[in-house]
Structures are given as structure tokens and as C-alpha cells.
C-alpha positions in Angstrom: 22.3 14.0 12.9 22.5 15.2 9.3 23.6 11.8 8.1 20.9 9.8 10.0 18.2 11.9 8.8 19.7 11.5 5.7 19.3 7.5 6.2 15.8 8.0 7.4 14.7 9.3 4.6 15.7 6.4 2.4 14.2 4.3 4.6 10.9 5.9 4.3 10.7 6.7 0.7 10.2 2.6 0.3 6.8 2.9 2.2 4.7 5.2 -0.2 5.2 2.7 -3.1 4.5 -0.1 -1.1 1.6 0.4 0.2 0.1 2.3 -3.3 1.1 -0.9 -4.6 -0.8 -3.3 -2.0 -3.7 -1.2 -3.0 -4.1 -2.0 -6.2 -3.3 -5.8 -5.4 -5.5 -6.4 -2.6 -8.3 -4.1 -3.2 -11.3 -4.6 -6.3 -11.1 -1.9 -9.0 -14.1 0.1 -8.1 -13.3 0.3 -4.0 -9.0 1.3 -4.6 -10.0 5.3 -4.4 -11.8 4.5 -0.5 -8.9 1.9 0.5 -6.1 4.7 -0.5 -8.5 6.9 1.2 -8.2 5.1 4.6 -4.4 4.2 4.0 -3.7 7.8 3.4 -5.9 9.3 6.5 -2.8 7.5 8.4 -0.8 10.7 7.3 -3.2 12.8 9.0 -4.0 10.8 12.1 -0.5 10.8 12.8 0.4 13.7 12.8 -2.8 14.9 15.0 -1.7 12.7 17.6 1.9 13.0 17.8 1.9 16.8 18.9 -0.3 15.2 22.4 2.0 12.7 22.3 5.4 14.7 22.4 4.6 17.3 23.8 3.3 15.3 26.7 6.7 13.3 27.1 8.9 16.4 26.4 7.6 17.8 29.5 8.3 15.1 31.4 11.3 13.6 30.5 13.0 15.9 27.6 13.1 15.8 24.2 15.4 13.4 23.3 13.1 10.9 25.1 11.0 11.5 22.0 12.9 8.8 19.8 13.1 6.3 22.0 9.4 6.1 22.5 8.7 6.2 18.9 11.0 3.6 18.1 9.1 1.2 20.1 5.8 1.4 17.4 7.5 1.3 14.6 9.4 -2.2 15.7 6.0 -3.9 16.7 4.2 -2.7 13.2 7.3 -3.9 11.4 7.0 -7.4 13.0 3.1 -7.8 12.3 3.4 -6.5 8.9 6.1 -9.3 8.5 3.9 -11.8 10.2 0.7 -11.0 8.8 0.8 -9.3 5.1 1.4 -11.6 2.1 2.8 -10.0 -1.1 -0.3 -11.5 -3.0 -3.6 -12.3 -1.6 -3.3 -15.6 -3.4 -0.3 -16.4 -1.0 -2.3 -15.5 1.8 -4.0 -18.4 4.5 -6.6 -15.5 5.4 -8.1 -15.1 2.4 -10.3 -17.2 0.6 -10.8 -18.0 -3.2 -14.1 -16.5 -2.9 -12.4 -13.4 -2.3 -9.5 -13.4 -4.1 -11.5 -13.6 -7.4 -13.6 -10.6 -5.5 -10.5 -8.7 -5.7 -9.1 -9.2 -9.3 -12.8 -8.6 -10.4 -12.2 -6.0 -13.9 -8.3 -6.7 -13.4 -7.6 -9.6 -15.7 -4.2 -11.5 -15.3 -2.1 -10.1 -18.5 -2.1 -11.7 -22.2 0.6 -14.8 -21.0 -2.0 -15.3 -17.8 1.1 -15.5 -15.5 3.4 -12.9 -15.5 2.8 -9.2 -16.4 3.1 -7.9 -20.0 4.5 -4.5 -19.0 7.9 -3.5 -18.0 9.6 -1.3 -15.4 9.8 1.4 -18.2 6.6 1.7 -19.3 6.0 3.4 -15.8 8.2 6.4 -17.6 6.1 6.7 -20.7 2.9 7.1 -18.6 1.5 10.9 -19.5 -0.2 10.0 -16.1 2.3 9.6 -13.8 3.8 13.0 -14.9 0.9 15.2 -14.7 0.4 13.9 -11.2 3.7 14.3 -10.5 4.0 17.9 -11.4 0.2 18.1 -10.1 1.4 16.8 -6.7 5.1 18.1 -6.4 3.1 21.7 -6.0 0.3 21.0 -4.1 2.8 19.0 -1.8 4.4 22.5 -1.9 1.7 24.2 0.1 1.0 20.9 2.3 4.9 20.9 3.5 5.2 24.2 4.0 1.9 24.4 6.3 3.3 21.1 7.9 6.5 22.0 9.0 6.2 25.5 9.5 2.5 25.2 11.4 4.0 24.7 15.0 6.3 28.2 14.5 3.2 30.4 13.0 0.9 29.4 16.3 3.6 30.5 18.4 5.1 33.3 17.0 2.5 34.7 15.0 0.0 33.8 17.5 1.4 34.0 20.8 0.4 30.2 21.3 2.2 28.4 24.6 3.6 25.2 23.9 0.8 23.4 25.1 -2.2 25.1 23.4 0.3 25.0 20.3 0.4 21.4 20.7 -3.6 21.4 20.9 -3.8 23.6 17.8 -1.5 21.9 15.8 -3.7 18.6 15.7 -6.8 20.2 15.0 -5.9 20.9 11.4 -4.6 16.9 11.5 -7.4 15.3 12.9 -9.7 17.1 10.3 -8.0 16.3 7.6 -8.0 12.3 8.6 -12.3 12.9 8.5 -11.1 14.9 5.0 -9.1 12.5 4.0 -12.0 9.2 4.8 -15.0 11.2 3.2 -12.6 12.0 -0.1 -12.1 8.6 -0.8 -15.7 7.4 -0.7 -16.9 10.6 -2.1 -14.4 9.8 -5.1 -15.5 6.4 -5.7 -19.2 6.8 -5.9 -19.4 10.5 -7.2 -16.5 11.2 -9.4 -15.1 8.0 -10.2 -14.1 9.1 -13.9 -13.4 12.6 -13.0 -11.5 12.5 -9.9 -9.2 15.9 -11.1 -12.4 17.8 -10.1 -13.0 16.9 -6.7 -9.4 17.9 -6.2 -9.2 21.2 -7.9 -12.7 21.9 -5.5 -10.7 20.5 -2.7 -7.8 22.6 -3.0 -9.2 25.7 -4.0 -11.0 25.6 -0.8 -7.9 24.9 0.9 -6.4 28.3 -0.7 -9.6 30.0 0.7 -9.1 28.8 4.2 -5.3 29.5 4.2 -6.0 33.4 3.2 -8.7 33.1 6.1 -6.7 31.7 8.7 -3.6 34.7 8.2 -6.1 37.6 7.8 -8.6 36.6 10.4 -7.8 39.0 13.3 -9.0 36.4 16.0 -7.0 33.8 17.2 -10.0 31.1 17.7 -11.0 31.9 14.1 -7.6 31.7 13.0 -7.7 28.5 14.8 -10.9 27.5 12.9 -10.1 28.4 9.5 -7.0 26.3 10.0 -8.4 23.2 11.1 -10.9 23.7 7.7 -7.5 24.2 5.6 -6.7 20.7 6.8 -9.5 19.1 6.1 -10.1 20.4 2.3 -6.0 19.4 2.1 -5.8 16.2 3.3 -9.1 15.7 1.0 -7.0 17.4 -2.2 -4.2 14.8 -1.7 -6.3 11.6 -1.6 -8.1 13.0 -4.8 -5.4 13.4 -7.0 -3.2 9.9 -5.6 -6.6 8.3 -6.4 -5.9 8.9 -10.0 -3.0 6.9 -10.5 -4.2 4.1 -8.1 -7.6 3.3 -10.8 -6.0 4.2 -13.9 -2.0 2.9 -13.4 -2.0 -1.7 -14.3 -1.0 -2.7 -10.8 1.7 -4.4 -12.3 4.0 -1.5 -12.6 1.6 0.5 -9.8 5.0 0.1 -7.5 7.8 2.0 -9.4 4.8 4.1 -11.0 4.1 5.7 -7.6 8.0 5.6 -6.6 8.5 8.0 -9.5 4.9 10.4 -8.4 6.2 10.5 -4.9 10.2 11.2 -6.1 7.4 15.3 -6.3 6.4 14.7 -3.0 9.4 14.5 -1.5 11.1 16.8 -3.6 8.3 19.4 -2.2 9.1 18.1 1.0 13.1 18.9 0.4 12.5 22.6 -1.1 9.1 23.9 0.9 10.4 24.0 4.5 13.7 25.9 2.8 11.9 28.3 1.0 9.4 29.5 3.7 12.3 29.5 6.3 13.8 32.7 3.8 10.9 34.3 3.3 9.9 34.5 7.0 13.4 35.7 7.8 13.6 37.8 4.1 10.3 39.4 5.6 11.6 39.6 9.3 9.5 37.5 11.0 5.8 37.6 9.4 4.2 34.7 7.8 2.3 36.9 5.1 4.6 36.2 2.1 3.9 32.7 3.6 0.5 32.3 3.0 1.0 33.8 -0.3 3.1 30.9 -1.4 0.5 28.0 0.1 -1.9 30.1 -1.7 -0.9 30.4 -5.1 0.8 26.8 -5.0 -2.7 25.7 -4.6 -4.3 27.5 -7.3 -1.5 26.3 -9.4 -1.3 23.1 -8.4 -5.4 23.0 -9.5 -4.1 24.1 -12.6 -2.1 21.2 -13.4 -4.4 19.2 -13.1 -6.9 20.5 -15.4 -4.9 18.4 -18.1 -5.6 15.0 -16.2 -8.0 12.9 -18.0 -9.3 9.5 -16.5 -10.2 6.2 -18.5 -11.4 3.2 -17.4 -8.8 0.9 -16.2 -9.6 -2.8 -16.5 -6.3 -4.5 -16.6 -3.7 -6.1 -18.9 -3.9 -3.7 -22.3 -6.8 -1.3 -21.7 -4.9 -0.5 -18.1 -1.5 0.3 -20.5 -4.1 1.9 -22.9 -5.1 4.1 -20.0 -1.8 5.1 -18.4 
């Protein structure tokens, strides 16, 4: 089991650059910050609806029946994907010239007008793919941490069943796929040159709910504050991803965002770990918990205090900028 989760991570840490990257190639300058928006609310709708979804087909058929359904989505996106998405929207038959010029609008081809004037390792000299890397690797501290250990705090801090834990659990999910929609347009047409303040107000708001939702007596408003955590978190993380996706050239947007996400999933790896020993450290309460979502946010608002946005218009001044 070890070695196939192992395997599955690999296989998913190609999607994140990917799809960054077919941002920034299919989508005009001033719109990438709302198209990541609605790529990214993917992470939250998920999420919301697989709790329903297992839950549901644990109780009738077992747990293990769990993979085999799943398996059957991910085949048919795979197959349309392959069908349907061209690398470029110049190699696409769906898209017209019309549009095509649309989209490269204030992202000039580079100085040889072919291919791209920037190399692999330019990604690496970027001051702003590091900040956001550090900015992100702690805020994706709190976000994996409420994640994975969400289910086991309903339950046993609660005294949730299995089905209203289920219920619960996408709450927080479902509002943080409205968070996650109403960030990216917000960013676009409100902060499109300051996009580091809409997430420090995001997160910090997340910190507030998250020190609501454990020392709220009341389940329903724990259950409420939680769901408002979500939100203002899923809004945080498509604020500060919005960053590199206007201000990175999308020729090197790819192994630019392979490099911001190695933080995500290196918050991914350690968050889960370190909560796990602090619940057991503190024999069973969630307190110290909180504490860590809390000050990871406030940290991770911090950080990014020292990102500062340019205008990205392609070939030099894009370089320029990153």
C-alpha cells in the first residue's frame, strides 16, 4: 500500500504544473487570476463531494469498493483530455484566429518570434517563485493539516456519527469552491497589482475562524465557523497562486510552478505527521492543533508581505518581472 501511494503521488505531482501552465497559454493576461480561480475551486469541489460520495458507497458495499468507483472518472477525464485539449491553442480546430490573438493579447511571442528566450533555469533565479514557495509551503501547512485531520476532529472532538461527519466535512469544501470563484474575480478587477493583500486578508480571516471553530462551545457554531474557515482558505490559496500565474513568462510557467508546488506537497508530507503527535503528545485534544493552523496562517501572511507584483507583458519585461 505504501509503495502504490508512493506511485500515486508521482503521478499527481505532474497535474499542478500542467494545468498552471495551460493557464497562462490559453487564457489573456488580464483574465489568468479568474481562470486559476475556477481551475483551483476543482480542489474544493472535490473534496465537498467525495465525503457524500464515500461515505454513501462505504455503507453499502465497503470500503475498498471506494477505488474501484473512483478509478472509473479519472479514466473517462483522462480520455477527453487526450481527445479534446491541444498543447497550444494555435494547434487547436476549436479555436479560431480571432481568438487566439485574444489570448496572446500583452504576451508577445519572445525576441526570435518562435521559440522562447528563457531557459529551464531561469525558473530558479525567480525571487518570485521562492517567496511563494515559502509563502505557500506554510499556509499549505494549516490547509493540510485541517484537510486531513478534519474528518477525526468532527468525530472525536465532536461526537459526530459517520454520516453527519460526512455532511460536515463538505461544508467547509463547498464553501471554499464559492471562496475559491469570488477570489479569482475579486483579484482580477480589485487587486490585480497587489494580489499579496487579498491573501494576507484572506488568511488572517481564516486564523480567526479556526480559533472560533475550537473555542466555540456549540457544535452547529463550530460547524459554522468551520465552513467560514474554508471559505477565506480556499480564497487565501487562489490569491497567492494568482501571483505567479500574471507575473511568471508562460514560457517557463511549467517547471516555475513544479518548483512552488515541490512547498505544497512538502506541507502536504509534514502537516498530517506533525498534527498526528501533537494530538497524541496532548492525549487526544485538538487545541495544540488549532494553534498550529493558527500561527501557520499568520506566518504564512508574513511571508508574503515581501511579494511585490509588476506588470507582466511577455518576452523581457515578463523575465524583468519574475
Amino acid at each position: 500500500m505504501l509503495v502504490v501511494r508512493v506511485l500515486f503521488g508521482l503521478g499527481e505531482a505532474c497535474l499542478p504544473p500542467s494545468y498552471f501552465k495551460s493557464v497562462a497559454m490559453w487564457t489573456p493576461l488580464k483574465e489568468r487570476a479568474t481562470m486559476n480561480s475556477i481551475v483551483m475551486s476543482s480542489n474544493s469541489l472535490g473534496p465537498a463531494l467525495a465525503p457524500l460520495f464515500a461515505v454513501a458507497i462505504i455503507a453499502m458495499y465497503g470500503w475498498r469498493s471506494v477505488f474501484s468507483f473512483l478509478f472509473i472518472p479519472g479514466i473517462i477525464l483522462a480520455a477527453l483530455v487526450w481527445l479534446f485539449v491541444a498543447e497550444k491553442p494555435e494547434q487547436s480546430r476549436w479555436i479560431s484566429k480571432q481568438e487566439v490573438e485574444e489570448i496572446n493579447a500583452g504576451t508577445p511571442l519572445p525576441r526570435d518570434g518562435k521559440g522562447s528566450n528563457l531557459r529551464m533555469s531561469d525558473a530558479f533565479k525567480s525571487p518570485v517563485v521562492w517567496k511563494v514557495l515559502c509563502t505557500l509551503f506554510v499556509c499549505m501547512i494549516a490547509a493540510w493539516g485541517y484537510m486531513t485531520w478534519l474528518p477525526s476532529y468532527l468525530v472525536k472532538a465532536r461526537g459526530l456519527s459517520l454520516s453527519k461527519m460526512g455532511l460536515a466535512t463538505s461544508y467547509p469544501f463547498f464553501a471554499g469552491f464559492v471562496g475559491a470563484i469570488l477570489a479569482g474575480y475579486v483579484s482580477d478587477k480589485v487587486f490585480p497589482k497587489k494580489r499579496n493583500i487579498l491573501f494576507i486578508i484572506c488568511i488572517v480571516l481564516t486564523a480567526v475562524f479556526f480559533y472560533l471553530t475550537y473555542s466555540t462551545a456549540g457544535v452547529s457554531a463550530a460547524i459554522a465557523y468551520n465552513t467560514l474557515a474554508g471559505f477565506f482558505l480556499m480564497a487565501a490559496n487562489v490569491a497567492i497562486t494568482a501571483i505567479p500565474v500574471t507575473v511568471i513568462p508562460k514560457e517557463i510557467m511549467g517547471v516555475s510552478m513544479g518548483i512552488i508546488n515541490f512547498g505544497n506537497q512538502m506541507a502536504g508530507f509534514l502537516a498530517p505527521t506533525i498534527i498526528g503527535f501533537l494530538v497524541q503528545f496532548s492525549g487526544g485534544s485538538f487545541n495544540s492543533t488549532f494553534i498550529l493552523l493558527i500561527v501557520a496562517c499568520l506566518v504564512s501572511a508574513a511571508i508574503s508581505l515581501s511579494l511585490r507584483e509588476q506588470p507582466a507583458s511577455g518576452g523581457a519585461a515578463e523575465a524583468k518581472a519574475a
